[in-house]
N, C-alpha and C positions, 0 to 999 in steps of 0.2 A: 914157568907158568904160574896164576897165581887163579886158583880158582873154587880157594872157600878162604873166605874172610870173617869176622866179627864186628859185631856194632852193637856195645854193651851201657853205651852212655844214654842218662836220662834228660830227656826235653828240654830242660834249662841249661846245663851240658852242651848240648849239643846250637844252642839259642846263641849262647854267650861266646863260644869258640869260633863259631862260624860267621859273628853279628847279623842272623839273621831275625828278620820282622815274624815270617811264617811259621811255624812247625806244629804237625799234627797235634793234637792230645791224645794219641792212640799212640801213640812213635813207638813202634816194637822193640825188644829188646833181642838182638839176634847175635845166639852164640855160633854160629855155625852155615854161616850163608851158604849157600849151593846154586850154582846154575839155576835158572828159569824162576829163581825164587823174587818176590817183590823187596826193593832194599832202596832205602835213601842215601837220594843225593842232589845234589843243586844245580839245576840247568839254565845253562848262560842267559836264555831268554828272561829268566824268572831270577834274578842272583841275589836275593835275600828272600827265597822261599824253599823250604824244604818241599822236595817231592818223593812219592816214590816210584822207582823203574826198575825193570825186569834185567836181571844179570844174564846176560846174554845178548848178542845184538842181534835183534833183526831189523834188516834196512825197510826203509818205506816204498822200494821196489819187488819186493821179496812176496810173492802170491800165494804164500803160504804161514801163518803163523805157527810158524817150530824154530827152534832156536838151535841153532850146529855148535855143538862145543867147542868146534874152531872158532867162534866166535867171541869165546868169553875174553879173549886178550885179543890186543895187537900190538907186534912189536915197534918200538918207537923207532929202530934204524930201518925199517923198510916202511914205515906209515904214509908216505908219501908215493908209495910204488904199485901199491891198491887201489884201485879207482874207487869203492867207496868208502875208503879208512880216509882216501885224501881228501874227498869231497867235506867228509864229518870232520875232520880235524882243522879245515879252516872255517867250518863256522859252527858245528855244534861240538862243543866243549862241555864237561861236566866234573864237577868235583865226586867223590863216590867216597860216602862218611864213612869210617870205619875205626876202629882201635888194634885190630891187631891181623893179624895173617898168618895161614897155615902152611906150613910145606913139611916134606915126609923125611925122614933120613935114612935111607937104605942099609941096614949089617947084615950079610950072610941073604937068608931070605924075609926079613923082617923088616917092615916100616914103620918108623917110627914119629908119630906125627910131633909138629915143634908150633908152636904160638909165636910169634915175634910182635913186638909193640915197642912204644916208646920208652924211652927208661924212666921219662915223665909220668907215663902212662893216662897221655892226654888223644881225646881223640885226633884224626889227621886226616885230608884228603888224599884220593888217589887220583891223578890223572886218567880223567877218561873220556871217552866219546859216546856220542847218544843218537838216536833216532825214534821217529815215533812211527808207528804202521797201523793200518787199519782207519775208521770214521765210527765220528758219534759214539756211541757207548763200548763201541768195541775196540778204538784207540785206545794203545798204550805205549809207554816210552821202553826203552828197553836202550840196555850199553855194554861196550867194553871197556874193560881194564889196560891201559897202556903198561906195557912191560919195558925193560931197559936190561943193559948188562950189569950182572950182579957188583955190590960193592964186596969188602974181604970178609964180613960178618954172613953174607950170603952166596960165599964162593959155589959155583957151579949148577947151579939154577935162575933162571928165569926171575929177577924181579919187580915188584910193580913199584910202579913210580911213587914217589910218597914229594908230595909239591910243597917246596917253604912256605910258608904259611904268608910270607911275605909277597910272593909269585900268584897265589889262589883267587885274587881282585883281575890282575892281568889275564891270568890264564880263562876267566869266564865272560873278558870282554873280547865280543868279534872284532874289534878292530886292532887288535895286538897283530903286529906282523908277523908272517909266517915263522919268521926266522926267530923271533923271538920266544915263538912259541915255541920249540924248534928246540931252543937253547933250555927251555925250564924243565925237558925233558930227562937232559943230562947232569940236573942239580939235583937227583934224587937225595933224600935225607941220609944224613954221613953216616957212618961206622958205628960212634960214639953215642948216635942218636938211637941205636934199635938194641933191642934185645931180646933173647931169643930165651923161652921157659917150657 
C-alpha cells in the first residue's frame, strides 16, 4: 500500500520535468502527504497543466463526500475487476507528482519509517486514476494510486507504480489501448532506479 508520499520540487522543477505550459505560483512544498489532503497531479483532459486533487478517491456516483481509505490505492492486477477502477482506468488517467514515498519497516514491535526516491533524486509520476464529484464550487477531483507487485528493493509490500517517464505522454492519452495501458503498468521503475533512506 502506498499511502503517504512527498512532493518536495519547486515550480520550475516540476514545469520543466513534466513539459508542462501550467503550474500554480503557490505549488506547495509537501513533505508528507496524507490521505484527503490536496496534492498535484496532471489530468488527462488537461495534459500540460498542473492541478490539484484530493488523495483519495471519490467516485462521481458516491452521495456522500468522505473519502474510504480503501480507496487511496488500487491494485493494477484486479483494476479491471472493479466496476469503477475499470470504468476510470479506461478513460480518466492521471499522473500523481511526487519525489519520494513512504513505507514502514516492522523489528520486534517498532516501525520504522523508510523515504524511497530516485537515486537521481528527480521528481516522477505515479500511475493513477481520478474522478471528480460534486458541481460548481463544490466540485473537486480526487484519485488513486495504482499499486503493482513489489520489485526486490521493495520485497513484501505493496508498490505504486513509478511510469517511464517515456510511457507518461501514452499513459494520459484516452485513446491508448487498454492493453497498452495494461502493459505500462508492469514496467514499473527497476531496482537500480530507487532508493531507500
Amino acid at each position: 500500500m502506498c499511502g503517504r508520499f512527498s512532493q518536495t520540487k519547486k515550480k520550475q522543477d516540476i514545469k520543466k520535468r513534466f513539459n508542462l505550459e501550467r503550474v500554480p505560483d503557490d505549488l506547495p512544498q509537501l513533505f508528507n502527504i496524507a490521505p484527503q489532503q490536496d496534492t498535484p497531479v496532471v489530468l488527462n483532459p488537461f495534459p500540460s497543466e498542473l492541478a490539484l486533487a484530493r488523495f483519495g478517491l471519490v467516485p462521481s456516483w458516491s452521495k456522500e463526500e468522505k473519502t474510504s481509505y480503501s480507496m487511496i490505492n488500487a491494485r493494477a492486477e484486479t483494476i479491471l475487476e472493479k466496476p469503477t477502477y475499470k470504468r476510470l482506468i479506461k478513460s480518466k488517467r492521471c499522473l500523481i507528482i511526487a519525489d519520494g514515498f513512504y513505507e514502514w519497516q516492522k523489528k520486534g514491535d517498532k516501525k520504522t519509517p523508510f523515504r524511497i526516491f530516485l537515486t537521481n533524486d528527480e521528481p516522477f509520476g505515479f500511475a493513477g486514476i481520478w474522478d471528480s464529484w460534486g458541481e460548481g464550487e463544490k466540485q473537486f477531483y480526487s484519485f488513486s494510486i495504482i499499486t503493482t507487485t513489489p520489485n526486490k528493493l521493495m520485497a513484501g509490500i505493496r508498490m505504486p507504480v513509478i511510469l517511464d517517464p517515456e510511457d507518461e505522454a501514452g499513459w494520459l492519452q484516452e485513446s491508448t489501448p487498454i492493453n497498452r495501458v495494461l502493459a505500462m503498468l508492469e514496467l514499473s521503475v527497476r531496482e537500480d532506479g530507487l532508493v531507500s533512506g
